[in-house]
C-alpha positions as CSV (number, residue, x, y, z in Angstrom):
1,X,107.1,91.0,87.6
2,X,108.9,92.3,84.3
3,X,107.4,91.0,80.8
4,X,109.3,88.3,79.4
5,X,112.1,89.8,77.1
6,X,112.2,88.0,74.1
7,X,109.1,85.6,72.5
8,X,111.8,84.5,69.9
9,X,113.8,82.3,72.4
10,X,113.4,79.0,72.9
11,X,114.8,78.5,76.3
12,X,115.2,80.5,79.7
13,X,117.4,79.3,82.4
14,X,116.8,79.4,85.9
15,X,118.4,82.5,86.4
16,X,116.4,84.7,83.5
17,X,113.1,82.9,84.9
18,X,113.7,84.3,88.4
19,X,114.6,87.4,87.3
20,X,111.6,87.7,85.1
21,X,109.4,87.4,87.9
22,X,111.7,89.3,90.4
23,X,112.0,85.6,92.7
24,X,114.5,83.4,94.2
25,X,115.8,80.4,91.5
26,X,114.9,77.9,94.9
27,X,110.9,79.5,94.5
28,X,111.1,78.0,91.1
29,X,112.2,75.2,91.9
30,X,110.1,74.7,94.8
31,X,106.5,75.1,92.2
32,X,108.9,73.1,90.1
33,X,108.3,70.2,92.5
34,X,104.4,71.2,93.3
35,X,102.6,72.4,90.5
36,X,102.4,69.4,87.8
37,X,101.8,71.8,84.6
38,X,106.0,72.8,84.9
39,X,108.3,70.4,83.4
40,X,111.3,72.3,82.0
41,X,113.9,70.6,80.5
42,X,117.1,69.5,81.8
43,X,120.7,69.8,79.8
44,X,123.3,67.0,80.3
45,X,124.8,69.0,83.5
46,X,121.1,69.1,85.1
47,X,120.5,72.6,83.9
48,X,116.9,73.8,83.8
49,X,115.6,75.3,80.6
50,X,112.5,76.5,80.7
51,X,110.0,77.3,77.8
52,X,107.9,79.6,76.7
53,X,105.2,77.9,77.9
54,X,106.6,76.9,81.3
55,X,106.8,80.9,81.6
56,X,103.9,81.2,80.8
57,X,102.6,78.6,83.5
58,X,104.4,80.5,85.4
59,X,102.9,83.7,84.9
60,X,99.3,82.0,86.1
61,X,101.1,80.7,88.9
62,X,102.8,83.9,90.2
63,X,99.5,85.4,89.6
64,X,97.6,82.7,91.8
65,X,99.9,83.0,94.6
66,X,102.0,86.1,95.0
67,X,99.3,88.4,93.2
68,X,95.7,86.7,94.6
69,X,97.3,85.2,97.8
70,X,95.9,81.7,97.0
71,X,97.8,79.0,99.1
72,X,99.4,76.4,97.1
73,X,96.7,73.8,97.7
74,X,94.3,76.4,96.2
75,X,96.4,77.5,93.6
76,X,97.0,73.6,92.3
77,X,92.8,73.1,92.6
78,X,92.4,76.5,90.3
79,X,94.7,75.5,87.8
80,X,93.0,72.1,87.6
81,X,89.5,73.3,87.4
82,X,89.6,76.9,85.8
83,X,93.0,77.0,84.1
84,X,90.9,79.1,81.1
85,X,89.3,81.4,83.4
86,X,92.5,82.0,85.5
87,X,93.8,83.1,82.0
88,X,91.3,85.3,81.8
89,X,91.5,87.0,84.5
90,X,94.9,87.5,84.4
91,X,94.2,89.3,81.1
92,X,91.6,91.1,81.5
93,X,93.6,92.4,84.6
94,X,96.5,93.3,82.8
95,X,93.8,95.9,80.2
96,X,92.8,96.9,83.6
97,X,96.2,98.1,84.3
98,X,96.7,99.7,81.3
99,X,93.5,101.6,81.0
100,X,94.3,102.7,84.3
101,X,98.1,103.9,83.8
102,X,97.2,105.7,80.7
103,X,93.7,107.2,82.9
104,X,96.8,108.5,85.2
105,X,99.1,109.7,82.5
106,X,96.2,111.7,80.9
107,X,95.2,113.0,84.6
108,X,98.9,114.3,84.8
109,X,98.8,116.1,81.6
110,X,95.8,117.8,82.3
């Protein structure tokens, strides 16, 4: 999953989204349909445009299923109950990460 590329934009289409998170446009359309919390908008020709905070959304719901494995029953359960601590998580995760890649780099230089 890349980091989105710009904060200053207003809307992603379809095609940015699933390229952001390295998925098909259909899986985004499919947790479209199933998880409540994504509503992008639609343009006159039926367009998606998503914002910042549908990416967002999305980023806890990649993270629920494709990173944790939760099914999508789970994942729609977790949101609805723990939506702050999933946030969490997912950010204290990403620190993690870092702490660990720059661990690594210094490891190399050594």
């Amino acid at each position: 999953m890349e980091a989105t590329e710009s904060s200053s934009k207003l809307y992603y289409t379809i095609g940015e989204v699933s390229k952001i998170f390295d998925v098909n446009a259909s899986l985004i359309r499919f947790w479209e349909k199933e998880f409540d919390i994504l509503q992008p908008k639609k343009n006159k020709k039926g367009n998606r445009l998503f914002t910042k905070k549908d990416v967002d959304n999305l980023h806890i719901i990649y993270h629920l299923v494709k990173e944790r494995g939760y099914k999508l029953d789970g994942a729609k359960k977790k949101l609805k109950e723990n939506k702050e601590d999933t946030l969490n998580e997912m950010e204290m995760i990403a620190s993690l990460k870092k702490v660990r890649s720059f661990l690594v780099a210094l490891k190399d230089e050594l």
